[in-house]
C-alpha positions in Angstrom: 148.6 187.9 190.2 146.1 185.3 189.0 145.9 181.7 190.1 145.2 179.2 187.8 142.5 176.7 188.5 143.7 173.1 189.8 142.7 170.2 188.0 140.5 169.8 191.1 138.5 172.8 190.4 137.9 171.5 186.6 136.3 168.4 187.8 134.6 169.9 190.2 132.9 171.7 187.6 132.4 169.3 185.4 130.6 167.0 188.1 128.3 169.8 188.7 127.5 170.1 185.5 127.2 166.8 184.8 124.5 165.8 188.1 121.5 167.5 186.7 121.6 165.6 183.2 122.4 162.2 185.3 119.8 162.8 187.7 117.0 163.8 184.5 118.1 160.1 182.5 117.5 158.1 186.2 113.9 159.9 186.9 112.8 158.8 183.4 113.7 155.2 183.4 111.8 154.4 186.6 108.4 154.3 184.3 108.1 150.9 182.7 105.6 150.2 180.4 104.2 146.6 180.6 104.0 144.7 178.0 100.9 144.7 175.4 98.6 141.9 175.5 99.4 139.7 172.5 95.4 139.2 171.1 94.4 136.5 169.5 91.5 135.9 166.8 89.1 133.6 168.3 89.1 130.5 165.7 86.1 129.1 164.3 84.7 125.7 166.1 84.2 123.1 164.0 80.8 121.0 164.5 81.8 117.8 162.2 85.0 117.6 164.0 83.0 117.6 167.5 80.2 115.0 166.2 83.7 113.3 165.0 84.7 112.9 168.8 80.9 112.2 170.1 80.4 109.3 167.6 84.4 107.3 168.5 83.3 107.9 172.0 79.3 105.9 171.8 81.3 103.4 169.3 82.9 101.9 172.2 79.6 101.3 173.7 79.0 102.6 177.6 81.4 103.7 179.7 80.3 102.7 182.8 83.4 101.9 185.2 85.1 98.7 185.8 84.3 97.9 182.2 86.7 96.9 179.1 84.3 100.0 177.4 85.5 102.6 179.6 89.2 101.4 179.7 89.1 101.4 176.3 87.6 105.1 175.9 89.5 106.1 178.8 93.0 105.2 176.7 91.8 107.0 173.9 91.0 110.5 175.3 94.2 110.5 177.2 95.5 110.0 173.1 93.8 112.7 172.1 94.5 115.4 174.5 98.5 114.1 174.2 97.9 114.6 170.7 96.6 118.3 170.6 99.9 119.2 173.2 98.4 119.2 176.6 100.0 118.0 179.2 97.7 115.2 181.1 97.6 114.0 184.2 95.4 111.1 185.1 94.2 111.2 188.3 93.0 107.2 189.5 91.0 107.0 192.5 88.5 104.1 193.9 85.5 105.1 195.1 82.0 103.2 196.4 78.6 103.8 194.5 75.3 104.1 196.5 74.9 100.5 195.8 78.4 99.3 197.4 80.6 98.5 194.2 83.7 99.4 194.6 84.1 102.2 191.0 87.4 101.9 189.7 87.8 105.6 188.3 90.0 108.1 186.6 89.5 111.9 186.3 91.4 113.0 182.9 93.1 116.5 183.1 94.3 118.5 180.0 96.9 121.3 180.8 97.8 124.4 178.8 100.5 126.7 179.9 100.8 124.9 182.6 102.8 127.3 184.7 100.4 130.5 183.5 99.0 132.2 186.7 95.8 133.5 184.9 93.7 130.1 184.6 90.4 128.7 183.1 88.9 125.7 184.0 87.0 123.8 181.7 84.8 120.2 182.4 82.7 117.7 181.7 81.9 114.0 182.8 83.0 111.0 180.4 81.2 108.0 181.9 77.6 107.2 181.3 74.8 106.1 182.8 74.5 102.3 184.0 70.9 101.8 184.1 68.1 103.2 181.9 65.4 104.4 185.2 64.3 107.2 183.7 60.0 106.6 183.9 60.0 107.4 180.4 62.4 105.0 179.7 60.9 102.0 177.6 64.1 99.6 177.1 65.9 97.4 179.8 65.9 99.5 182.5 69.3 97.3 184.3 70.9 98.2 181.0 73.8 100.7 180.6 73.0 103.4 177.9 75.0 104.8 175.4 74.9 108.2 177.0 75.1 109.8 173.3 74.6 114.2 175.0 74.5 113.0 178.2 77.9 112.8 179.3 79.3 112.6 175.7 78.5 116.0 174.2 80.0 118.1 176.5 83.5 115.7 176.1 83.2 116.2 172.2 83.2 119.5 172.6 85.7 119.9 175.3 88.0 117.6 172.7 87.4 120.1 169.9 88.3 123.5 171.9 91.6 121.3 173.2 92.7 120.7 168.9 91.6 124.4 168.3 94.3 125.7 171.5 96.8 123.5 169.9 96.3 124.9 166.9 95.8 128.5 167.4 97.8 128.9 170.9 96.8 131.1 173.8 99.3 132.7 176.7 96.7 132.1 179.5 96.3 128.9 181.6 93.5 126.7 180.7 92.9 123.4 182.9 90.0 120.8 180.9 88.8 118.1 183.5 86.6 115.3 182.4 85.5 113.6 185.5 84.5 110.2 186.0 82.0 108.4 188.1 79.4 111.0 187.8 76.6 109.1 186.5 76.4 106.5 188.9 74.0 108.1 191.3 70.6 107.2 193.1 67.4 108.6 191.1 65.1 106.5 192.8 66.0 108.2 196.8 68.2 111.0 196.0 70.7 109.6 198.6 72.7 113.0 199.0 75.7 113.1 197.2 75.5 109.8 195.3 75.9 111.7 191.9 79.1 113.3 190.9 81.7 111.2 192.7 85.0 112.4 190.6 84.1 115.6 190.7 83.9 115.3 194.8 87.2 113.1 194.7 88.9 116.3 192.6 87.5 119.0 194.6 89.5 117.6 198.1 92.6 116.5 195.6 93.1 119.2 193.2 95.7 118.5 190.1 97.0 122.2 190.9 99.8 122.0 193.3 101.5 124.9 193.9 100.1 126.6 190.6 97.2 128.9 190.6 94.1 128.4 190.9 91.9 128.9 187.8 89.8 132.3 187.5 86.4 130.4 187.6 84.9 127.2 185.7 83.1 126.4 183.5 80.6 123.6 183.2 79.2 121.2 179.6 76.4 118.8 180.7 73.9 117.1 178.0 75.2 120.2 175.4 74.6 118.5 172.2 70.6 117.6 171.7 68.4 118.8 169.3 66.6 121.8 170.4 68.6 122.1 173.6 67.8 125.0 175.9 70.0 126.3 178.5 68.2 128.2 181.5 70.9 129.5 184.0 71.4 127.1 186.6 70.2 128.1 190.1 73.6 127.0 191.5 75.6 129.4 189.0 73.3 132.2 189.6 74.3 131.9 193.4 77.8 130.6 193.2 79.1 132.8 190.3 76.4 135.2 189.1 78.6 137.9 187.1 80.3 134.8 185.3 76.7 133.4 184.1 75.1 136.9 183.6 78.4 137.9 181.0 78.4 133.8 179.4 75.1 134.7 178.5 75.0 137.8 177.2 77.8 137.0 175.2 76.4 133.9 174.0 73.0 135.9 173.1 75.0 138.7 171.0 77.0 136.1 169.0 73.4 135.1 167.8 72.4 131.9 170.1 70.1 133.1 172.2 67.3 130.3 171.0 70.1 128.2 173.0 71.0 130.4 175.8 67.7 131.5 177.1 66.6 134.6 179.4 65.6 132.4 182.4 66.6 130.5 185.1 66.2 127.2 186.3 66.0 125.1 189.4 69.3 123.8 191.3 71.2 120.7 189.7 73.8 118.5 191.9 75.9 118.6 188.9 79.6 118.3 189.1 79.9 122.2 189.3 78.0 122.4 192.8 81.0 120.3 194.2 83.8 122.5 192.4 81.8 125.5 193.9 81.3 124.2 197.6 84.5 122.3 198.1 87.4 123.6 196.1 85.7 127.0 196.3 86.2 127.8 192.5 83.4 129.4 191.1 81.9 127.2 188.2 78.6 127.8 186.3 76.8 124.7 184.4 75.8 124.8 180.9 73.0 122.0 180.8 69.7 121.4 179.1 66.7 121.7 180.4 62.8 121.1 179.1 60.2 122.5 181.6 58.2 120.8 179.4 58.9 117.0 180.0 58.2 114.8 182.7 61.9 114.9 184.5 61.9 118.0 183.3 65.5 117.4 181.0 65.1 115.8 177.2 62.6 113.1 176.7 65.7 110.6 175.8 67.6 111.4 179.7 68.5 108.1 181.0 66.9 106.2 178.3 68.1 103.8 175.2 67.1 106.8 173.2 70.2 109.2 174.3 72.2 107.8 171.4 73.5 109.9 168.4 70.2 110.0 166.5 69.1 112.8 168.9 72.2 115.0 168.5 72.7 118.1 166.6 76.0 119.2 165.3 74.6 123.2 164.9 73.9 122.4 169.3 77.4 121.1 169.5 79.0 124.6 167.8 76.8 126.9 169.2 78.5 125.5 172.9 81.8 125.3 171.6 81.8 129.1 169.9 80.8 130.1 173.0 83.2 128.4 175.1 86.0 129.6 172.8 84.9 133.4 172.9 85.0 133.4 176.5 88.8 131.5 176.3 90.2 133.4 173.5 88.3 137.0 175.1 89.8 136.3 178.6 93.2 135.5 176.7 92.5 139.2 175.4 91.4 141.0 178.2 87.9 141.0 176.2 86.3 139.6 178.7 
């Protein structure tokens, strides 16, 4: 006589059949597939717009600090980067010049994405020179200049790549710094470290918190000039060769290499030497250079003659494509 199966012996079988099939659909969904990198076109800079920036900032005459100039120029960056959507952070600090005044100063920072973990950082100086000692120099030389490319330029630009990430927005971090009190140094004795004082002051109190670090940095000094040649800096060549070596490249491919020339140059204290030895960020400098010349930077470098007249808006693009290539490329994963 034959027994019938139980009902236990029918799920039985049916679990058995059942486990393989389970088993298959679990094994396949432990492969995820990250997400594709969103890429964006990298947008054209705009030169009049730049010289736009450069001009409003020598309108206000100097901006040497403790004066009603810089306050006044000061307000009105902070403006602009509110207006393009960055956050900003102004970062107030006192410091003392080699000559004992007391510099009442304030490093602006531009955020974008914020709370992005891959960064850029972006700078340049905002104030300008208080004395014209340049031995070229033919003017008052206890006179403030109007510091037209050198400490202007690389803010106009900086201003114009902040409107063009507004406009044509980016996933990755980018952090633009414009520090203050850099300008105030000793020519004359090269007391050590008398340059670059908000740049030092940023370096020991970084903006960053407990966000990430950027990637590397990337320096604008005296970028606007006529002419304008830009050597790679001994300090970027030490500090963050394969950053310069690829800046370079890139910027000779996109067609500026009578800008960006094959050759290096001697070191310069700039503000990036200070990013590089004390926050430990590596951060090249984009500045010009004539072997030429007497102080071996433009004719016009801490002189009455840095004013607008010697500034070229095709200088000002070619820095600002570049810039924006290396952004937009590293937003990419071009880079």
């Amino acid at each position: 006589m034959l027994k019938r199966p139980s009902l236990l012996s029918y799920l039985l079988v049916l679990l058995i059949f059942l486990s393989p099939a389970c088993g298959a659909d679990d094994s396949s969904e432990t492969t995820v597939t990250p997400p594709a990198v969103k890429k964006i076109k990298v947008p054209r800079f705009e030169r009049d717009s730049a010289y736009a920036y450069l001009e409003t900032q020598v309108n206000f005459g100097p901006r040497v600090p403790n004066t009603e100039e810089h306050r006044q120029c000061k307000e009105w960056l902070v403006g602009q980067f509110k207006q393009f959507g960055a956050k900003v952070i102004e970062q107030d600090f006192q410091t003392t010049a080699y000559t004992g005044t007391v510099l009442n100063s304030t490093n602006i920072i531009a955020q974008y994405n914020p709370e992005a973990t891959k960064r850029v950082l972006l700078a340049a100086h905002w104030d300008s020179r208080p004395f014209a000692d340049s031995p070229l120099s033919e003017g008052p030389r206890n006179k403030a200049i109007l510091g037209a490319d050198d400490g202007g330029s690389g803010v106009a630009v900086l201003l114009e790549v902040a409107r063009l990430l507004n406009e044509t927005p980016i996933e990755m971090g980018v952090d633009i710094v414009l520090f203050d009190a850099e300008d105030y140094g000793d020519s004359d004795t090269h007391t050590p470290d008398s340059y670059a004082l908000g740049s030092q002051y940023w370096s020991r109190n970084m903006h960053l918190g407990g966000q990430q670090r950027p990637k590397y940095g990337i320096l604008l000094d005296m970028v606007g000039s006529n002419n304008a040649r830009f050597p790679k800096e001994y300090y970027s060549t030490q500090f963050a060769p394969r950053i310069v070596n690829k800046v370079w490249k890139l910027a000779q491919n996109m067609g500026y290499g009578n800008h960006f020339v094959d050759a290096t140059s001697g070191a310069i204290a700039d503000d990036h030497y200070y990013v590089n030895t004390i926050a430990r960020i590596p951060m090249i400098d984009i500045i010009n250079r004539q072997p030429g010349t007497q102080t071996g930077f433009g004719e016009y470098w801490h002189t009455h003659n840095d004013n607008m007249d010697i500034i070229d808006k095709r200088t000002l693009r070619a820095v600002g494509q570049v810039v924006l290539a290396v952004i937009y490329r590293e937003n990419n994963g071009e880079f």
